[in-house]
C-alpha positions as CSV (number, residue, x, y, z in Angstrom):
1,X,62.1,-10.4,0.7
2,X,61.9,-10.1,4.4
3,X,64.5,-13.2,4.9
4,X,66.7,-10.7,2.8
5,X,66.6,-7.6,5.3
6,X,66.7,-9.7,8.2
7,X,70.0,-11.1,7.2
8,X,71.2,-7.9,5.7
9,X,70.1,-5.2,7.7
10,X,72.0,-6.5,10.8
11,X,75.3,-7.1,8.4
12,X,75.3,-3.8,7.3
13,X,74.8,-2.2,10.8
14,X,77.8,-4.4,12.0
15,X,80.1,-3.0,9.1
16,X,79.2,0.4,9.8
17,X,79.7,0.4,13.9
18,X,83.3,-1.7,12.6
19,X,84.5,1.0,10.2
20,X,83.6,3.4,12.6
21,X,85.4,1.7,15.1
22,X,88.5,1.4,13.6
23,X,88.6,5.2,12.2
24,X,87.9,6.2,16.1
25,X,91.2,3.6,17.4
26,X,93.5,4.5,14.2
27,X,93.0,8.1,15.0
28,X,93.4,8.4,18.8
29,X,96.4,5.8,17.7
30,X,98.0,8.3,14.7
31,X,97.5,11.2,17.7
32,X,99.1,9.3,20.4
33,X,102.2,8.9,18.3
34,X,102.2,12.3,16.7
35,X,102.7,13.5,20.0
36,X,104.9,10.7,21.5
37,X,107.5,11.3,18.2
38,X,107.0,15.2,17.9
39,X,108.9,16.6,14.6
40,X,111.6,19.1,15.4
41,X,112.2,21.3,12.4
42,X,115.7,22.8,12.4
43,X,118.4,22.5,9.9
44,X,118.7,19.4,8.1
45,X,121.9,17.0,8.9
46,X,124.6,16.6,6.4
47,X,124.6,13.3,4.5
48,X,127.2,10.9,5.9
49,X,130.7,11.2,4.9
50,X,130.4,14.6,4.6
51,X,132.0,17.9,6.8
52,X,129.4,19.7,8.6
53,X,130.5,23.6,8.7
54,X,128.9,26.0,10.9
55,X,129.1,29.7,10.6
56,X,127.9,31.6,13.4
57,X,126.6,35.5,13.4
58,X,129.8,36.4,15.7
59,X,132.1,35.2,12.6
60,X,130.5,37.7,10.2
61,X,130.4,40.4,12.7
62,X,134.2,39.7,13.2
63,X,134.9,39.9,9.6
64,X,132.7,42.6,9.1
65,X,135.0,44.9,12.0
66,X,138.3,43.5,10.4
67,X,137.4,45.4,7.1
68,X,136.8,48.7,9.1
């Protein structure tokens, strides 16, 4: 029985401090590129082969002073 926690004890320890490890590095890694590829929200692009129109706040108030 002690031959058993010996051998064991020392192997469990070791996959602990590893999985540890590797949650610490794949962390500081995710955070490193969350902040090297920062998302920039904004209107989404038009699909290819498409026309992009934009209409701008000057257009409407344009049209809006034609009607007057």
């Amino acid at each position: 029985m002690g031959a058993v926690i010996v051998l064991s004890l020392p192997l469990i320890l070791f996959a602990l401090l590893l999985g540890v490890g590797c949650y610490l590095c794949g962390r500081a890694k995710g955070r490193r590129e969350a902040y090297a590829n920062a998302q920039v929200f904004g209107a989404p692009a038009p699909p290819p082969g498409s026309v992009a129109t934009t209409t701008t706040i000057s257009s409407y108030s344009d049209k809006a002073s034609s009607r007057v």
